[in-house]
N, C-alpha and C positions, 0 to 999 in steps of 0.2 A: 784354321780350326773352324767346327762346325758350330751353327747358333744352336740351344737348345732353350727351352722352358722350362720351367724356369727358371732366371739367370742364374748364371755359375754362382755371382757372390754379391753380395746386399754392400757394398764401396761406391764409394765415385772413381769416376771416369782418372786414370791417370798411370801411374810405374808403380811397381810397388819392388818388395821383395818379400820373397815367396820361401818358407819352409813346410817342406814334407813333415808333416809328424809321422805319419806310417799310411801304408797300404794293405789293405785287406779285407778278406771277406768282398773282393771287388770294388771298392771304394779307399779313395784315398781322402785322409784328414789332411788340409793347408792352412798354416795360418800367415798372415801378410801382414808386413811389418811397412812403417814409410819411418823415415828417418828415424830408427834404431827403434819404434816405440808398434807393441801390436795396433795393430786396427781393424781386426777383424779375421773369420776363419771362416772358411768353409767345407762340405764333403762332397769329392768331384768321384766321377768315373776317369780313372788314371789316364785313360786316353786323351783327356784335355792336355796332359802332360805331356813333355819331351822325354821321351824313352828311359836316357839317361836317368831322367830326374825324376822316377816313378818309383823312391824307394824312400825310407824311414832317414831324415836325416839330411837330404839333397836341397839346397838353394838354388832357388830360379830368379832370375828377373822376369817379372811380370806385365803384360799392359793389358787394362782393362779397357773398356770401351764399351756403352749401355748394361753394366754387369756382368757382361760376357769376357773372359779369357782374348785377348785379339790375338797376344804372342805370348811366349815365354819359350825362354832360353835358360839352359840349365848352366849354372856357375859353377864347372869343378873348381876352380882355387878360391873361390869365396867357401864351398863345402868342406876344403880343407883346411882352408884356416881356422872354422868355425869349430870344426871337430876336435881339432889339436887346442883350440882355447877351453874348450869342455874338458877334454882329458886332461888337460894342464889344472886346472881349477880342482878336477877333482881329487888330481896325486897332491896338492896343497891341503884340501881340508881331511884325508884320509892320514896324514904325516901326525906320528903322537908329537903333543907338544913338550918342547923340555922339562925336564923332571924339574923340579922346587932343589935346587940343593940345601941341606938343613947347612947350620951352622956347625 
């Protein structure tokens, strides 16, 4: 990938993981996670992205190096696991909870 000015993302130097929030309007929103916990986002021209992974929702592995993008590879089975634990969380709290039976 290409260096530009300036840097992709204000992190240190290291792996991360990497969620697409959305793309559009030309610009895609990422936020990067290191061990389960955000550390940061930022707004990339998608092309810094792998193809696959230029969409609302897509997990990358990430590596950074002076603020710039050095790699990323897009995780389809981490995207789907990820998805199906959203969807799963959501048909739980969407479920009416049992009714009170009176006496």
């Amino acid at each position: 990938m290409t260096d530009v000015d300036p840097p992709d993302v204000d992190l240190p130097d290291g792996e991360y993981t990497a969620v697409v929030d959305n793309v559009e309007d030309g610009l895609a929103t990422v936020f990067f996670e290191r061990d389960g916990d955000e550390v940061g986002n930022a707004v990339l021209d998608p092309s810094r992205l792998p193809p696959e992974g230029r969409r609302a929702d897509a997990i990358l592995s990430v590596t950074l190096d002076g603020g710039r993008i050095d790699s990323a590879a897009y995780e389809p089975g981490r995207t789907e696991r990820r998805a199906e634990a959203a969807q799963d969380r959501f048909d739980r709290l969407s479920e009416r909870p049992p009714a009170d039976e009176e006496p």
